[in-house]
C-alpha positions in Angstrom: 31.1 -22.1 -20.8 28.5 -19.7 -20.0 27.7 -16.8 -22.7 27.7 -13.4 -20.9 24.2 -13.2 -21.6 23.6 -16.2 -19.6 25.7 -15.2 -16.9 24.0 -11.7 -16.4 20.9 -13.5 -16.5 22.0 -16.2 -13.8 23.1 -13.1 -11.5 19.9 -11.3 -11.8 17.3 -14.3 -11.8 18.9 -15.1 -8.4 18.0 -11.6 -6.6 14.9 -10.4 -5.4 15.3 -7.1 -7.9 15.0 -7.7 -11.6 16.3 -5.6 -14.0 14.5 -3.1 -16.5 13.3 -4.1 -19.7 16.1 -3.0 -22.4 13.4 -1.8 -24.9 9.9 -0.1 -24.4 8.3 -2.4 -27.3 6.1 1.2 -28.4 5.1 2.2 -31.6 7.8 5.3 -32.2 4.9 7.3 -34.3 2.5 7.1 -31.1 5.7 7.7 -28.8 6.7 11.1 -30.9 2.8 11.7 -30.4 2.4 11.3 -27.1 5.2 13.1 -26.2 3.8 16.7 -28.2 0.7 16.0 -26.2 2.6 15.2 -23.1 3.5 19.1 -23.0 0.5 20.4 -24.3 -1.5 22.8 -21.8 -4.5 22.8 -24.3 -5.2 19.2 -22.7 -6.2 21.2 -19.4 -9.5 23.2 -18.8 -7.5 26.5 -18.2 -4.9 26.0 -21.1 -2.1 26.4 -18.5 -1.3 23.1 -17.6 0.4 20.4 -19.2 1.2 16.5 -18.3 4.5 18.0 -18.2 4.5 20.7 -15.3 4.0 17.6 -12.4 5.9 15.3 -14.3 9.5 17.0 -15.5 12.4 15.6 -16.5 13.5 18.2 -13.9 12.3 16.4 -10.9 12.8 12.8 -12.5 9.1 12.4 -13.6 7.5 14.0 -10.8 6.9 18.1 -9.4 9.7 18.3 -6.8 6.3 19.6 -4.0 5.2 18.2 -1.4 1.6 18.5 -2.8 0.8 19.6 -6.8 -0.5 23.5 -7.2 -3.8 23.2 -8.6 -5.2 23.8 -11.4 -8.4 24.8 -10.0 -9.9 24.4 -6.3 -7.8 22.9 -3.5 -5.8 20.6 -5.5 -4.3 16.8 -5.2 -4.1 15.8 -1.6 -1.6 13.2 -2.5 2.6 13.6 -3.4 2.8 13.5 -7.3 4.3 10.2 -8.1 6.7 9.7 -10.8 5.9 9.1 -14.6 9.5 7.3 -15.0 8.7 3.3 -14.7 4.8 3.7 -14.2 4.3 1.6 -17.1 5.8 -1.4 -14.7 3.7 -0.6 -12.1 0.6 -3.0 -11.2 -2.1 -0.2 -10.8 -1.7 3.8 -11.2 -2.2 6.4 -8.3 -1.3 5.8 -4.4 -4.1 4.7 -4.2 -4.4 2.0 -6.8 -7.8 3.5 -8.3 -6.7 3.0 -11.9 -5.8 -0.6 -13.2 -4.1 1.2 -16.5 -1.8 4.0 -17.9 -4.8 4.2 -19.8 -7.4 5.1 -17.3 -5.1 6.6 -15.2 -5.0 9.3 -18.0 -8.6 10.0 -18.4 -9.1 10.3 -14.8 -6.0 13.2 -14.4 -7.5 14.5 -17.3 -11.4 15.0 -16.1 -10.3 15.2 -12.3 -11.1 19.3 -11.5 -8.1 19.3 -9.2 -5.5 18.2 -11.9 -6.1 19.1 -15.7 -9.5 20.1 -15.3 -11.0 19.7 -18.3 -13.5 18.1 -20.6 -13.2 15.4 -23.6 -14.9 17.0 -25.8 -13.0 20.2 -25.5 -9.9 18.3 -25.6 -10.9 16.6 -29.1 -12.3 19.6 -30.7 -8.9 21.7 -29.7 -6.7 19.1 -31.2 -9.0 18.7 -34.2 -8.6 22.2 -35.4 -4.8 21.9 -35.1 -3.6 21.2 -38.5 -0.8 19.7 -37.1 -2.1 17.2 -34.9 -4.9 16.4 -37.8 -1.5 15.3 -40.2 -0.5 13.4 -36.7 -3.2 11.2 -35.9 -3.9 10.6 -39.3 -0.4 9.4 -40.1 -0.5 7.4 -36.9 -4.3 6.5 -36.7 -6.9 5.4 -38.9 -9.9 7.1 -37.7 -7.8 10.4 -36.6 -8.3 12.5 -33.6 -10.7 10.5 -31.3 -10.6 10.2 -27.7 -9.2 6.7 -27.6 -6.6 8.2 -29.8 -5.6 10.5 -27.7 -5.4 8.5 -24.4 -3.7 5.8 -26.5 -0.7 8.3 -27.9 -0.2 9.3 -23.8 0.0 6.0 -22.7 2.1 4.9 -25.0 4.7 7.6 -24.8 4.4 6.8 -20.7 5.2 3.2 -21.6 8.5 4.7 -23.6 9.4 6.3 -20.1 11.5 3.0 -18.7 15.2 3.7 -17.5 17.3 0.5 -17.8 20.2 1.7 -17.6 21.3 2.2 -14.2 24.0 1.0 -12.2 22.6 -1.1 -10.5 20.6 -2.7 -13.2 24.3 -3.1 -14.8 25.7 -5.2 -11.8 22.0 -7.3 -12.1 23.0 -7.7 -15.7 26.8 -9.4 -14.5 28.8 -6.4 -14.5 30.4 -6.8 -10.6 32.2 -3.4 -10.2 29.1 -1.2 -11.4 28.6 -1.0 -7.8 31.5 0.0 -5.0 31.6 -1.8 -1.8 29.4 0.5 0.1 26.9 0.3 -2.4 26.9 -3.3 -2.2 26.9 -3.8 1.4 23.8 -0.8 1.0 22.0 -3.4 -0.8 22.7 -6.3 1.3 21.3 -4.6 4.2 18.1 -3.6 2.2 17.9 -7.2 2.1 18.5 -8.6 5.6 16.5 -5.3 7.4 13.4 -6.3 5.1 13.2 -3.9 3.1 13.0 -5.9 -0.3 9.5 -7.7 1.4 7.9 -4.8 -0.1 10.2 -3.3 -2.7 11.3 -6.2 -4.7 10.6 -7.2 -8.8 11.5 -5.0 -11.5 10.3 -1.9 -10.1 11.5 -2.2 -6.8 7.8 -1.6 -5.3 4.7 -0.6 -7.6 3.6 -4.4 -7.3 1.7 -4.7 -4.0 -0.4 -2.2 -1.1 1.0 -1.9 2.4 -0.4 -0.2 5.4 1.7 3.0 5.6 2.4 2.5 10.1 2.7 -1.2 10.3 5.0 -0.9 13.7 3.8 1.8 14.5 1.7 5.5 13.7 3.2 7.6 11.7 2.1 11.6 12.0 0.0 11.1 8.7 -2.2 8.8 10.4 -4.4 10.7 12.0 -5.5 12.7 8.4 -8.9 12.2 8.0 -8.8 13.6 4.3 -8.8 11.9 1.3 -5.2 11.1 1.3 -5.6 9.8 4.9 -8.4 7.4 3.9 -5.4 5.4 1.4 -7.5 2.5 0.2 -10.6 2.7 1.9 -11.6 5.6 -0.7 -12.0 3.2 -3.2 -13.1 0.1 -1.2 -14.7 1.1 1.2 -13.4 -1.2 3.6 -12.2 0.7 6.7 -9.5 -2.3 6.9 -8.1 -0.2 3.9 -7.4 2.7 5.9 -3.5 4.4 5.6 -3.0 1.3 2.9 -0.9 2.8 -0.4 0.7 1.2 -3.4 3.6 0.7 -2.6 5.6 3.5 -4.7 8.3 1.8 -6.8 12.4 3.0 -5.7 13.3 3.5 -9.3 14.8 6.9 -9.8 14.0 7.2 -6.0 17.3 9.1 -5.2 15.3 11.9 -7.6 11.8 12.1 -6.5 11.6 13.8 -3.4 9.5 14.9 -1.3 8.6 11.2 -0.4 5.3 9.4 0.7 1.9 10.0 -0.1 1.4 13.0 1.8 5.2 14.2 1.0 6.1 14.4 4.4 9.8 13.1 4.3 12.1 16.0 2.9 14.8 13.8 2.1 16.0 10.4 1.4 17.2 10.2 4.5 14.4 11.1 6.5 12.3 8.7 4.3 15.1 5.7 5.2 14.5 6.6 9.1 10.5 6.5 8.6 10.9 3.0 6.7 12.4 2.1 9.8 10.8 2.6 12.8 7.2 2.4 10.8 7.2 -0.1 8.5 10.3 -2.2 10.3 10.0 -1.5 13.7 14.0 -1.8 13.9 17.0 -0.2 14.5 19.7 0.7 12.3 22.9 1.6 12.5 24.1 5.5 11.1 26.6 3.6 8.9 23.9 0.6 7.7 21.6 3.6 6.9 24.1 5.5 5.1 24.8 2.5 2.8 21.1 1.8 2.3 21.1 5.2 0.8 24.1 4.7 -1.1 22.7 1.5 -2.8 19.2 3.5 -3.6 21.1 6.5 -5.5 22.2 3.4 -7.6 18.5 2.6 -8.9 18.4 6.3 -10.7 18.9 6.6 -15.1 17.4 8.4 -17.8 14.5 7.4 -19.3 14.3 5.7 -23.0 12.5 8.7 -24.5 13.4 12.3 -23.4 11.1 14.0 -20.5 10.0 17.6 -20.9 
């Protein structure tokens, strides 16, 4: 006979979707430290802004805009993604430009639109913070550095996994985590193709897609920076309008949707999928279900988000 343990895995290891990790594997010291930082607006060139004001626990890891205010200048052209699961994704940003949670936090950091601010501020600030000296020294051997720093963020943002949805349960071999309409929901996010693209553990985060494959949506005709997709950091014009493709964890949560934050609501965002990425037609009660199934994919994260 099968152990339940074996059976959950036999369910799950059998669907395109794979559940989240149980455990972050982080260093709780560097967690506890990443979080203080996490909310600290001395990180940003004004001393306003925090990690924490576009990624709440609020808005499920993200800023609940269409577009971030600015710290400075005209701000990011691009929706703020969530923080919730980025650790599973395969690059950082929409547009893939960071290959780390790592450098993904030193460029927010320096980037004028977003924190706006300088290293060697940053260091010296936390440095004379008697506090944060006791810290890093407890968690670091060489104390408040730079790498410290990015290292304490990162880590915390690796804590920020939520495995315990309901629709990670019924992956795991619990059947009636999900009602019917849930799970017809998801069998139609399979058999419409939806799961070519949003598929693995995070549902997405693992691969780019042209955003208008069957078709333009309004957004491609911006000739901006969010417009430009891939090509920005390329510079192939084949990589124009191509994204990550965002991961559906928490999805349910996050909106406004897309790059540009163009879809209001989940349902708006279902309807895009479909006649830009699919080029098909749904029913009103296949949709419906589809959105059913993605509330499903939403849980708390491992470690609390400001």
């Amino acid at each position: 006979m099968l152990s339940c343990a074996s059976v959950a895995w036999a369910i799950s290891s059998n669907e395109p979707i794979q559940p989240v990790p149980l455990a972050h594997g982080q260093d709780p010291a560097r967690v506890a430290l990443g979080r203080r930082l996490f909310q600290d607006t001395r990180l940003s060139g004004n001393g306003l802004t925090s990690c924490a004001t576009c990624h709440s626990g609020r808005h499920a890891g993200t800023d609940g805009r269409e577009r971030p205010v600015a710290t400075r200048g005209s701000g990011s052209p691009f929706n703020t993604p969530t923080v919730l699961n980025a650790a599973l994704n395969f690059r950082q940003f929409w547009d893939g430009r960071a290959g780390s949670l790592e450098a993904q936090v030193d460029a927010v950091l320096q980037n004028p639109h977003e924190m706006a601010s300088r290293w060697e501020d940053v260091v010296a600030k936390l440095a004379a913070d008697a506090g944060y000296r006791a810290a890093f020294s407890a968690t670091y051997q060489d104390g408040v550095t730079r790498a410290n720093v990015v290292n304490a963020l990162a880590s915390y943002e690796r804590a920020l996994i939520t495995p315990g949805g309901r629709f990670d349960q019924y992956l795991r071999g619990r059947a009636d985590a999900l009602t019917p309409q849930e799970k017809a929901g998801y069998a139609r996010f399979k058999q419409y193709g939806c799961v070519s693209c949003h598929q693995g553990v995070n549902v997405g985060g693992n691969m780019y897609q042209k955003f208008g494959v069957m078709g333009e949506p309004p957004s491609a005709t911006d000739t901006g920076r969010a417009g430009q997709g891939r090509s920005a950091v390329t510079g192939n014009p084949a990589d124009r309008h191509v994204f990550k493709v965002p991961s559906l964890r928490n999805v349910a949560q996050t909106g406004p949707y897309f790059h540009d934050g163009s879809a209001r609501t989940l349902d708006e965002a279902v309807d895009a999928m479909f006649r830009y990425q699919l080029g098909r037609t749904a029913s009103a009660a296949d949709k419906a279900a589809i959105v059913k199934f993605l509330h499903t994919l939403s849980a708390p994260p491992l470690e609390p988000l400001p």
